[in-house]
C-alpha positions as CSV (number, residue, x, y, z in Angstrom):
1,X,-87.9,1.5,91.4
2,X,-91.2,-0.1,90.8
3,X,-94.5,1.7,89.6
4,X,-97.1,0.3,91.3
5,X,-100.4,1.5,91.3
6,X,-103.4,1.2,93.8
7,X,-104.8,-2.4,94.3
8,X,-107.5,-4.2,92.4
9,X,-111.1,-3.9,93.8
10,X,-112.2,-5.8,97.3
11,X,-110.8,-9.5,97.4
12,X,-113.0,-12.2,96.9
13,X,-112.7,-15.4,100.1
14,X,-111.9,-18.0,97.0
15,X,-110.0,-15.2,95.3
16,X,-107.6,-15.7,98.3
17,X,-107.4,-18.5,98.4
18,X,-107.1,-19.4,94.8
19,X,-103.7,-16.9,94.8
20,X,-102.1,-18.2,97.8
21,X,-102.2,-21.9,96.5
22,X,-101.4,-20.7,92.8
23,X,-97.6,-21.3,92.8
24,X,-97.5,-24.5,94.8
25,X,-100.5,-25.9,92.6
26,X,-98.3,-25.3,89.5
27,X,-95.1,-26.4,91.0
28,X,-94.5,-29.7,89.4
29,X,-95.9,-28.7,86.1
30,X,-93.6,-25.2,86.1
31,X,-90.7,-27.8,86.5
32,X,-91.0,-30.4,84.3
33,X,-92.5,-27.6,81.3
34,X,-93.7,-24.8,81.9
35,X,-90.7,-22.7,83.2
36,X,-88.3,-24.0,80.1
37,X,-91.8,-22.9,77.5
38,X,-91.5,-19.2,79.4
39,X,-87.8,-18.8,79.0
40,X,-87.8,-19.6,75.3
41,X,-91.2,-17.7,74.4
42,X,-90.5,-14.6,76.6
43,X,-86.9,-14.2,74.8
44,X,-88.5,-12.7,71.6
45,X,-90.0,-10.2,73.9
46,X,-88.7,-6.9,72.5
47,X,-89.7,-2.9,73.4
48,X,-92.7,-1.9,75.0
49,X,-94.0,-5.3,76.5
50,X,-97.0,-5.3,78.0
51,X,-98.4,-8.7,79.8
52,X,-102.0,-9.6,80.4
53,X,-103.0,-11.1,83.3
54,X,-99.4,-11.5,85.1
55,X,-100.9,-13.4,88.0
56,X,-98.2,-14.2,90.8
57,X,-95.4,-13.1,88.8
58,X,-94.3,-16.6,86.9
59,X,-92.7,-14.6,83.7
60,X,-90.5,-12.0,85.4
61,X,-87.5,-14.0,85.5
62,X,-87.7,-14.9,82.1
63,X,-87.7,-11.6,80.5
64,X,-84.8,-9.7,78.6
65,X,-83.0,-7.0,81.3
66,X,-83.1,-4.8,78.1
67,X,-86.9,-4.0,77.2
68,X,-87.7,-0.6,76.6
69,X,-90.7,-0.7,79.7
70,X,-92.7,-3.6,81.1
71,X,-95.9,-3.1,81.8
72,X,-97.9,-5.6,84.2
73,X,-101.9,-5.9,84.0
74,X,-104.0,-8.1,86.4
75,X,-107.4,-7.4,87.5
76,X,-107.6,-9.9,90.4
77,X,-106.9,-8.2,93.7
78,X,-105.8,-10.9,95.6
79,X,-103.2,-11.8,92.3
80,X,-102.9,-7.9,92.3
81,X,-100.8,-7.8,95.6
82,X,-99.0,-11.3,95.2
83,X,-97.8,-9.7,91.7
84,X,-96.2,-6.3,94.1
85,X,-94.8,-8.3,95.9
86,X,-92.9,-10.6,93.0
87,X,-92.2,-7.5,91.2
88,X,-90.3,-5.7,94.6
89,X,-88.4,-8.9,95.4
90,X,-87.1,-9.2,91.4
91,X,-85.7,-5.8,91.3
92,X,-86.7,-5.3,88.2
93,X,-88.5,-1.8,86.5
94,X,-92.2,-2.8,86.5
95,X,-95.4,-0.6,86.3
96,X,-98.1,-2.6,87.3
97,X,-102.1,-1.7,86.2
98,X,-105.4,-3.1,87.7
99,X,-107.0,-3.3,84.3
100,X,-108.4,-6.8,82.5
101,X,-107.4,-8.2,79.1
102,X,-110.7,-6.1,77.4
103,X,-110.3,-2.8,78.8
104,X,-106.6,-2.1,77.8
105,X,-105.7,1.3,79.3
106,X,-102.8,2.4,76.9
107,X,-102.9,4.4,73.6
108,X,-103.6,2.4,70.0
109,X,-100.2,1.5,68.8
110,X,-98.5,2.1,71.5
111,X,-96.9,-1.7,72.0
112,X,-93.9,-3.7,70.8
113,X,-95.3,-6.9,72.5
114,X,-98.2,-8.4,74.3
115,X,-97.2,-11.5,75.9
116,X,-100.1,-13.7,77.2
117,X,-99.5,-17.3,78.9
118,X,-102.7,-18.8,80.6
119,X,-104.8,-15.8,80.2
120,X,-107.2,-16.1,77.1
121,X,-108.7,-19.0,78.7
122,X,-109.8,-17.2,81.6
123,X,-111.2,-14.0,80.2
124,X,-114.8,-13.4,79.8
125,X,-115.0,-12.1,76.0
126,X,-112.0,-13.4,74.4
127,X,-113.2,-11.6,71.0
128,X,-113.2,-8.4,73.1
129,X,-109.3,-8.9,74.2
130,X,-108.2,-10.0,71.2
131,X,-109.6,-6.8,69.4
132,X,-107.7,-5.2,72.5
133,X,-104.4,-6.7,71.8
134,X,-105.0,-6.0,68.2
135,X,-105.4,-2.2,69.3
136,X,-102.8,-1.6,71.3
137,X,-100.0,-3.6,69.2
138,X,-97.8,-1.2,66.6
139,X,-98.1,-2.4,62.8
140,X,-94.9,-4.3,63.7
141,X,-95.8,-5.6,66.5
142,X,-96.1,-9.2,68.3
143,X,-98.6,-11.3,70.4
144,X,-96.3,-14.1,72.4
145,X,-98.5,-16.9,73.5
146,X,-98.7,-19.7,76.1
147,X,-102.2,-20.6,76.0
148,X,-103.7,-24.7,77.3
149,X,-106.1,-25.0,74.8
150,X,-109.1,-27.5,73.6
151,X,-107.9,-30.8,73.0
152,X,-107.7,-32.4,69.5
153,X,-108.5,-36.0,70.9
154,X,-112.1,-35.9,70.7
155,X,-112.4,-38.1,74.1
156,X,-110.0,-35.8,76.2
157,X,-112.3,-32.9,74.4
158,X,-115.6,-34.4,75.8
159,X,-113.9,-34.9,79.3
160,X,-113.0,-30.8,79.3
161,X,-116.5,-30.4,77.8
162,X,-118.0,-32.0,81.3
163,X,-115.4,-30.4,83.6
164,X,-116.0,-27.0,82.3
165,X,-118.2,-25.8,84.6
166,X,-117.0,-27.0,87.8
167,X,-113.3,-26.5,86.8
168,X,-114.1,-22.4,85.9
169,X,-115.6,-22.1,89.6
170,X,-112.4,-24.3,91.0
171,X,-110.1,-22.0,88.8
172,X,-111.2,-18.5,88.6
173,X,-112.9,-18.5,85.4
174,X,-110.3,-20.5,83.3
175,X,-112.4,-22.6,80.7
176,X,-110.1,-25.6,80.0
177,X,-112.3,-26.6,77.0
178,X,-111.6,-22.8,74.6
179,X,-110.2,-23.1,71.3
180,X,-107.9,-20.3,71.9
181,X,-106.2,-20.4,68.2
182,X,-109.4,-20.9,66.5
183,X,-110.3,-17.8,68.0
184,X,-107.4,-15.6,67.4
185,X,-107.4,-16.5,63.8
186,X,-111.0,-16.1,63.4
187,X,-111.1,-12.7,64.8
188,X,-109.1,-11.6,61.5
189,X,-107.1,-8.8,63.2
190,X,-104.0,-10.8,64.5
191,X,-102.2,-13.7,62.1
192,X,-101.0,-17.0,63.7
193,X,-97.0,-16.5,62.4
194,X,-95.4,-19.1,64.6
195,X,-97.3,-22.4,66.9
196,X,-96.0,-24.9,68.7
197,X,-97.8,-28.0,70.5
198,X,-96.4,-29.1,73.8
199,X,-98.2,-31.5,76.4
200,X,-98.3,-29.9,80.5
201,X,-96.8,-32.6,82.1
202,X,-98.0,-32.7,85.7
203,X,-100.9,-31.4,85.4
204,X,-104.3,-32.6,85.2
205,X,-105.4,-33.7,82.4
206,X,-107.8,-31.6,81.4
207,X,-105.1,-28.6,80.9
208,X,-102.3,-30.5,79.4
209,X,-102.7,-29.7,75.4
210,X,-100.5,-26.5,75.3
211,X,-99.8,-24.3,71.9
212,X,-97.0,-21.6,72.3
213,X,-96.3,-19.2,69.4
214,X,-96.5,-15.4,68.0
215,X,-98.8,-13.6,66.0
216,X,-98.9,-10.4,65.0
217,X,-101.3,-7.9,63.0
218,X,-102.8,-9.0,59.6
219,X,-100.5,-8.3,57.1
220,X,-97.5,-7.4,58.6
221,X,-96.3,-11.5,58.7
222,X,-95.5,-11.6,54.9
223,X,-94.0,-8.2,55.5
């Protein structure tokens, strides 16, 4: 059976809104990409594996069946009970936590692997999560990534930099314009080990540029 805890704080109208149309929005861009860059990040999940932000529920397929526990955050309530639902109809052992990516509610050390996929965009104080993730992650321990991320063509850049605004409101805070690995390597804690560029076919154009990859605390790479 299932841990699942209360719900997540009174639902927003868009909030609604924005979870029921999640999946189908994402449909043709989970099928030509996105599904095959879960499966082959979320197979180096290993141990305690704790996921930020788990949304509808997109990953749970593609874990391993033999993880030690897996532990699923999201702060959204309307997310909150579309995620209870995905986790009763999957079967699988779940304990499920209304808690966002900066307030962490777990012991320091106490974490195999964080996995994060289209998360770090959307929180509020990246720096903040990061040191989170940082925290909570064992000296051997590993951040798994799926992050759409500032583009490296400077004219795609300038069109997220004028969409920014309007797409957060549209999309529930996600800015498509954050230089998500600039930031995890800047915040010294976690080291970039693994990164690997992929385009989000399908979707708009904005949110294509994707990087996948692992990082893990500073200094245990070269160990």
């Amino acid at each position: 059976m299932s841990d699942l805890t209360a719900a997540a704080p009174a639902r927003r109208p868009w909030s609604r809104v924005f979870a029921a149309v999640y999946d189908p929005a994402l449909w043709v861009g989970e099928r030509v990409v996105m599904r095959r860059q879960r499966r082959e990040l979320l197979s180096a999940a290993r141990g305690r594996t704790l996921e930020l932000g788990s949304g509808t529920g997109l990953n749970l397929p593609h874990y391993p069946a033999d993880l030690d526990e897996l532990i699923l955050t999201e702060p959204d309530a309307a997310m909150f009970a579309r995620l209870q639902r995905a986790v009763r109809r999957s079967g699988r052992a779940a304990r499920l936590l209304d808690a966002p990516a900066e307030r962490l509610p777990l012991a320091d050390h106490s974490v195999d692997t964080v996995v994060s996929t289209l998360v770090l965009c959307t929180v509020d104080a990246p720096d903040v999560a990061l040191r989170e993730i940082a925290r909570v992650l064992r000296p051997d321990g590993q951040l798994l990534f799926i992050e759409h991320v500032r583009a490296e063509s400077p004219r795609l850049a300038a069109w997220q930099d004028r969409c920014a605004e309007p797409w957060r409101r549209f999309a529930e805070g996600c800015r498509c314009n954050r230089a998500t690995v600039e930031l995890i390597r800047a915040g010294g804690e976690l080291e970039v080990e693994r990164l690997h560029e992929a385009s989000w076919r399908g979707m708009p154009a904005i949110v294509r540029p994707l990087v996948a990859g692992r990082a893990c605390p500073r200094g245990a790479a070269a160990g």
